[in-house]
N, C-alpha and C positions, 0 to 999 in steps of 0.2 A: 368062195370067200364067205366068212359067215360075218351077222348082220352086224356083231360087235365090230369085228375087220374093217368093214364098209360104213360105219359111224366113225371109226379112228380114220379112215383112208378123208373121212368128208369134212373130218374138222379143219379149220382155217391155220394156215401156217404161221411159227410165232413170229412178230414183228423182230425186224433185223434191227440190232441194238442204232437207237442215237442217238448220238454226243449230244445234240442240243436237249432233248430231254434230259440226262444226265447231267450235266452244268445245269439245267433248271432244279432239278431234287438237291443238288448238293450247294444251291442260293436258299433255299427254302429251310435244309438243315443249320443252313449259317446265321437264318432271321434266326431261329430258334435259340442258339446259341447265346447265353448271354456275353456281354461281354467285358464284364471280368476273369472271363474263362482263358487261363494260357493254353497256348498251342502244345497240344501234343497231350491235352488231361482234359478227361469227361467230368461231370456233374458228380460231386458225392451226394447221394442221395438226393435232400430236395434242393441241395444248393446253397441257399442265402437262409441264415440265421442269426438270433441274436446273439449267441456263445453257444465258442466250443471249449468243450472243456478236456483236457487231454490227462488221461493217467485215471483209472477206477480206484486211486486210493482212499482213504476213509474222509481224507479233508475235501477232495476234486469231487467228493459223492455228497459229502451233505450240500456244497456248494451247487451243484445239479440241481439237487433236490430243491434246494432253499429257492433258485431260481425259476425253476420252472413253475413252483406255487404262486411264485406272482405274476407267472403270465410269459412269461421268455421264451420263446424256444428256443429250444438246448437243442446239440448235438452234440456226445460225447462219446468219446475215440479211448480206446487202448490197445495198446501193444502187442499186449500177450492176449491165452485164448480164455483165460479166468478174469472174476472180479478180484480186486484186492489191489492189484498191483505188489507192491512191495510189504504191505501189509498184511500180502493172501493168508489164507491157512490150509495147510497142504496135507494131504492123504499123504500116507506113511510110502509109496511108490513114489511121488511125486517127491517129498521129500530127499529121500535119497537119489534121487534122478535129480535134481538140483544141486546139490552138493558131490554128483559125478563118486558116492557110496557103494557103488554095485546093487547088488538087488536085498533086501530085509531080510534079518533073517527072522525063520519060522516063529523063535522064542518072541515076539515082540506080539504075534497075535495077526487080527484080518485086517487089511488096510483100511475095509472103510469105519473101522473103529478110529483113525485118528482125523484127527484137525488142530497140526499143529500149527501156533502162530509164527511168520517170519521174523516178526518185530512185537513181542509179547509186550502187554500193557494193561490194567486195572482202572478202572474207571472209579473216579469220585463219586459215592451214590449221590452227594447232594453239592456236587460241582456243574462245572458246564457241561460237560459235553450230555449229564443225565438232562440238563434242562434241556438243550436241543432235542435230544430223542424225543421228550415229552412238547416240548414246540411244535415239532412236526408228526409227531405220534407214530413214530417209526416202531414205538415201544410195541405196537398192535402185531408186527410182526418177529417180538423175537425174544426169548425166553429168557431171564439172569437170574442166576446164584450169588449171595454173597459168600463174598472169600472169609476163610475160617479164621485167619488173625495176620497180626502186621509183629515183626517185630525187627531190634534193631542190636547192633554189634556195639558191646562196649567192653573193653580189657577183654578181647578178644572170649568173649562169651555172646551166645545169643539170647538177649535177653527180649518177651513178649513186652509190646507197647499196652499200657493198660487201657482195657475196654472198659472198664466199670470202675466205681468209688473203690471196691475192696477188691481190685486188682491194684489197683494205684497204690491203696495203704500197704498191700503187701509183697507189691513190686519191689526187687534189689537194685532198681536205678539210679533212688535213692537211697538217703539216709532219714531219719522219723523228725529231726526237725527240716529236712528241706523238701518235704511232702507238704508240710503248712507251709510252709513258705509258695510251694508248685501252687497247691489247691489255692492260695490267696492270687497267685498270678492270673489261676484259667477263671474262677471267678470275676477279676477286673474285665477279660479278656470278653469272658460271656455276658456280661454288662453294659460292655461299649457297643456306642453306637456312634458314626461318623457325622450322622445328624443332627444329633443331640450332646451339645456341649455338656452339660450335667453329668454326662458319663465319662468325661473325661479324664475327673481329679485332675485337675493341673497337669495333666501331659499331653503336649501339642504333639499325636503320632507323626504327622506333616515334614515335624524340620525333627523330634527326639531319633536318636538310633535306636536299632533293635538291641544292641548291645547295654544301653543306658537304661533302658526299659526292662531287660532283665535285671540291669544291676541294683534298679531303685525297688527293687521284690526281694535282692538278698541271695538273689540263684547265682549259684555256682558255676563255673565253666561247664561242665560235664552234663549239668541240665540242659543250660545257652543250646548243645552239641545235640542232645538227642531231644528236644524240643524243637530245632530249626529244621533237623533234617529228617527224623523220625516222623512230625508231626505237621509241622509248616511246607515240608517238601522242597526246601531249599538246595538246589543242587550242591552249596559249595557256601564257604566262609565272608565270602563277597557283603553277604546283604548287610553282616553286624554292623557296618560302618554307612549304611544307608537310612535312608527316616523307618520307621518302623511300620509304618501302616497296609502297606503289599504286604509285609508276610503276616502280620496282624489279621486281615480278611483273611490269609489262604490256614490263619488256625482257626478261625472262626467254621470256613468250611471244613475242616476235617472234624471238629465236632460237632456240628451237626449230625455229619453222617454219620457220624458214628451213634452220636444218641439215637440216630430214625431207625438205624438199622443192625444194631447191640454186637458184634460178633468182631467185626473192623470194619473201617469206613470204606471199602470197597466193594464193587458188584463186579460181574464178570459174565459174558454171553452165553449162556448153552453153546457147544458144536464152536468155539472161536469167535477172536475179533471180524472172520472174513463175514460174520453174520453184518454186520454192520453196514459196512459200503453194498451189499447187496442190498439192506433193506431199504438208502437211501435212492439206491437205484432204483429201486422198483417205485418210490413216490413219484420218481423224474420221469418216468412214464408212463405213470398211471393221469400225469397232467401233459403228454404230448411230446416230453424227450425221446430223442432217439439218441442207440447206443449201439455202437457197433465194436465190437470183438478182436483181435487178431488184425487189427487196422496199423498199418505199421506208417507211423506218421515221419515223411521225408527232411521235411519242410514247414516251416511258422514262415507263411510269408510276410512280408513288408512292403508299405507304399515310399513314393519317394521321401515323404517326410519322416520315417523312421515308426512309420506306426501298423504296428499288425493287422490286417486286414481277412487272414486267411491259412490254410493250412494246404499240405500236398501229400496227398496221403497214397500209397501202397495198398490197393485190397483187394480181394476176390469180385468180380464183375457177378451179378444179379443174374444176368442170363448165360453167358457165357462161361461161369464159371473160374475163368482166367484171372491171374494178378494183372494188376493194369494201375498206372498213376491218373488218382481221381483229384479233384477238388472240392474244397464249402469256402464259401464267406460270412464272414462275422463283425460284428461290432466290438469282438473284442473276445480274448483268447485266452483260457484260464489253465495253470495246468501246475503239475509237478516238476523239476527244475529238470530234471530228465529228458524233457521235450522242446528246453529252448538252447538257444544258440549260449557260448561262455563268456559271451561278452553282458549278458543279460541278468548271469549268478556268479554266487562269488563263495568259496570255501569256507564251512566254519569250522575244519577240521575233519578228526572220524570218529565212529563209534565199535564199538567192538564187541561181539556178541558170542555166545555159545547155548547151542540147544542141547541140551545133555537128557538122553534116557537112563532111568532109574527104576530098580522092582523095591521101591520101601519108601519110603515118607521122608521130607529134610530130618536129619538129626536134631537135638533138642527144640524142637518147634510141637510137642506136647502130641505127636503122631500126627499134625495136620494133613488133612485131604487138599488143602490149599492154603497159599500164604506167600508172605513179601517179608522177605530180608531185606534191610537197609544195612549197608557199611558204610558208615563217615566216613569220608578221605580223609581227612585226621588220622584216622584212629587206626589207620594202613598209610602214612605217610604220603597221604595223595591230596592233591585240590579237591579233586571231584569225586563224588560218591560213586560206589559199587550197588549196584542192583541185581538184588536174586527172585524170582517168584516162581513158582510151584504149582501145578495143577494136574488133577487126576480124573480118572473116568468119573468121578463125581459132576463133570463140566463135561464130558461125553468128547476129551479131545483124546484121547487114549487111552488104549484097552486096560478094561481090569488087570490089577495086579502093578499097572506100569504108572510112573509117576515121569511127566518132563517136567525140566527145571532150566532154567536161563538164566544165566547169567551176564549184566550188557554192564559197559561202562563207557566214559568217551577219555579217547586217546588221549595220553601224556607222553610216552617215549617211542621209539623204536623199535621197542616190543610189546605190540600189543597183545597178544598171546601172555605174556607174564602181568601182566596187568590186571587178568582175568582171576588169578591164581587164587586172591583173600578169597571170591566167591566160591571157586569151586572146591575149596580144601573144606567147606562147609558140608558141600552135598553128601560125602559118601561116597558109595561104590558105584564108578558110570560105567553102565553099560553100553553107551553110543555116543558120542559127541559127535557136534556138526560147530564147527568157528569158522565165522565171517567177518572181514573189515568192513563199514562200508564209508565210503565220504560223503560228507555231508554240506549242503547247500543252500545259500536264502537267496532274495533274489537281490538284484543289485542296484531297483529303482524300485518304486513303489506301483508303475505301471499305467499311471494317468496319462503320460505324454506318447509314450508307446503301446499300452494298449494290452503289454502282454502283466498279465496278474499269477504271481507265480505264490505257489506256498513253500514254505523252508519244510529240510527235510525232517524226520523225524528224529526227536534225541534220543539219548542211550538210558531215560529213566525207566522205571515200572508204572509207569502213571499217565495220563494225557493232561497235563494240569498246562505247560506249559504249549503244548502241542495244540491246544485249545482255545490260548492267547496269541497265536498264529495264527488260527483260525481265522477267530472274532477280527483281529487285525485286516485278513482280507478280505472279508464277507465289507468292512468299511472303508475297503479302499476301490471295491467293484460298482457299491451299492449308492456309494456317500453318507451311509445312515448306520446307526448303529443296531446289531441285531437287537430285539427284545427278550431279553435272558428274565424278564418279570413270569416268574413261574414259581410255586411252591411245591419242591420236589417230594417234600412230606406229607401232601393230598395222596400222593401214590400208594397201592398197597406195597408190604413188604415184600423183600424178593427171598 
């Protein structure tokens, strides 16, 4: 026997298992245990937080972000294995493996030349959403272009929105006396101030219409049309017969930007909007948030009084590797309406979109590398407006040569697909379309007495103007405070 043998032969035999030690480890596990924890779900992560926030869309990410800089800890959960959510922007694989296309073909180029957006949108250079980014300085991680022009559908012509005095004098939206007439309007426009009565001349914006406010200038219907919607961003005909001074402010911000940033009042992200929700992501743990991935959330639980206290979530186990249903606790539970029960959100219809690949630039849009159609619903027998916009490897979301183009509106009939039609009889010749419906939802309290803070879904425009007044809306139904949008977006250099 060798001396190894005779060391194994002399070691002590293992103790024969006992119950009582084991009911003592598995009392010890149970101190441990909190006990909020349901039976049959481990710990997510550290457990107890101050918010979770569910869905990596662009609003669920700055609200992260915004939260965690004052101190909160976050825990935020999504679904799938990307940031973005519904918002992502998708490699050209991914893309058509979403819309179930089969595989690309060769002529479109290398996949990771694209990033296209699911839900394409333009940013106001001198709106909200730019002063957020500049609030929390998200701007440090992420690079914009301005888009090369706006323009907008009149007698079925596309005509450019003017960027300067002599585009204006020799724009055909007008006629040579209702250019004095425009230029006497945007001058009142650019004079007023809501604080100072003196700039008023005699009209109370408060209780006057937008419509009376055009009409004591002398403007014509067809100006009213591509002034509200071209330029104010009015989804629809609605506001004429409202006080004038919302869309008053939303002309004020489109010329701003436009003056900061000469070309049209839009910016737009290198590489897609999915820059975005990533960048706000990375503030929210760069201050302590935790985020997890592919987390497939079960459950928004409830206490007996009806208020959210928690989530039950589906994930891959840390050590083990395994799916397994975990748990967190929160003070309160922020998310996309995706993630709550239907008793919670309520329909505000749908929207209707199409991502259309193109090799050549929109037609009469002056060759633009980038740019935004508007069609008045008027002007195509609709409520609501048709939105087009445009971008190219100059925004590094698609290979040289290739141009996408989108076109979104929100439903009116039974066919939504025909409803698409004024925008895409614009584009040209398509080499690819992808069309999606999708429904849309807000939430159906405001979330103080329940707990759950939901944001509405995204609408069918080219812009975040309105997407943005969501926002603001729940960042002051979470917080009680309103954010501080006191920034001056025209400190910043040009993009």
């Amino acid at each position: 026997m060798s001396d190894f043998e005779e060391k194994i032969g002399d070691a002590p035999a293992a103790p024969e298992p006992n119950e009582d030690t084991g009911k003592e480890q598995e009392k010890e596990e149970d101190k441990d245990r909190p006990s909020w924890l349901p039976e049959g779900c481990n710990q997510l992560a550290d457990g107890e937080y101050d918010a979770i926030v569910l869905g990596t869309g662009l609003k669920e990410c700055i609200m992260s972000g915004l939260l965690s800089t004052q101190g909160l800890k976050v825990l935020h959960l999504d679904r799938y294995n990307y940031y973005g959510a519904d918002c992502a922007s998708l490699n050209l694989s991914n893309l058509y493996s979403k819309f179930q296309a089969g595989d690309p073909p060769q002529y479109l180029g290398s996949n990771r030349d694209y990033n296209v957006d699911l839900i394409p949108k333009f940013i106001m250079a001198c709106g909200n959403l730019t002063k957020m980014l500049l609030h929390t300085k998200v701007t440090r991680y992420l690079e914009f272009k301005s888009i090369d022009a706006s323009f907008v559908v009149q007698k079925n012509k596309v005509l450019k929105v003017p960027a300067t005095p002599q585009e204006a004098l020799s724009s055909s939206l007008m006629g040579i006396f209702e250019k004095r007439r425009f230029r006497s309007f945007l001058i009142y426009i650019n004079e007023y101030n809501p604080s100072d009565p003196t700039t008023f001349k005699d009209k109370d914006l408060s209780v006057m219409t937008m419509r009376d406010l055009y009409t004591s200038f002398g403007l014509c219907d067809a100006t009213h049309e591509f002034i509200s919607h071209a330029m104010c961003l009015e989804l629809d005909n609605d506001h004429l017969t409202s006080p004038a001074l919302p869309t008053v402010l939303r002309l004020q911000t489109y010329c701003t930007s436009l003056e900061t940033y000469g070309k049209s009042p839009y910016i737009y992200p290198m590489y897609g909007l999915g820059g975005l929700p990533e960048g706000f992501s990375r503030l929210c743990a760069i201050h302590g948030g935790t985020f997890m991935l592919n987390a497939d959330v079960k459950e928004v639980m409830f206490d007996e009084d009806g208020a959210a206290w928690g989530v039950k979530v589906d994930v891959d186990d840390m050590q083990t590797g395994k799916r397994e249903l975990q748990c967190a606790k929160a003070t309160m539970v922020i998310g996309d309406p995706s993630y709550f029960p239907s008793s919670k959100i309520r329909s505000t219809g749908q929207v209707v979109r199409s991502i259309c690949f193109l090799n050549h630039p929109l037609p009469n849009t002056n060759n633009s590398e980038s740019c935004q159609i508007i069609i008045p619903g008027p002007q195509v027998g609709r409520k609501n407006d048709v939105f087009v916009c445009c971008l190219s490897s100059q925004q590094n979301v698609v290979a040289k040569g290739i141009y996408v183009a989108i076109v979104s509106t929100k439903v009116e009939t039974s066919d939504p697909a025909k409803e698409l039609v004024p925008g895409l009889r614009l584009l040209g010749q398509i080499l690819q379309r992808f069309d999606s419906v999708s429904e849309c939802y807000e939430p159906a309290g405001d979330g103080l007495s329940d707990r759950c803070f939901i944001s509405s879904s995204f609408d069918g425009t080219s812009h975040f103007e309105a997407d943005c007044d969501d926002l603001l809306s729940l960042y002051k139904r979470v917080t009680g405070e309103d954010l501080d949008m006191n920034i001056d977006t025209s400190l910043e250099p040009d993009y």
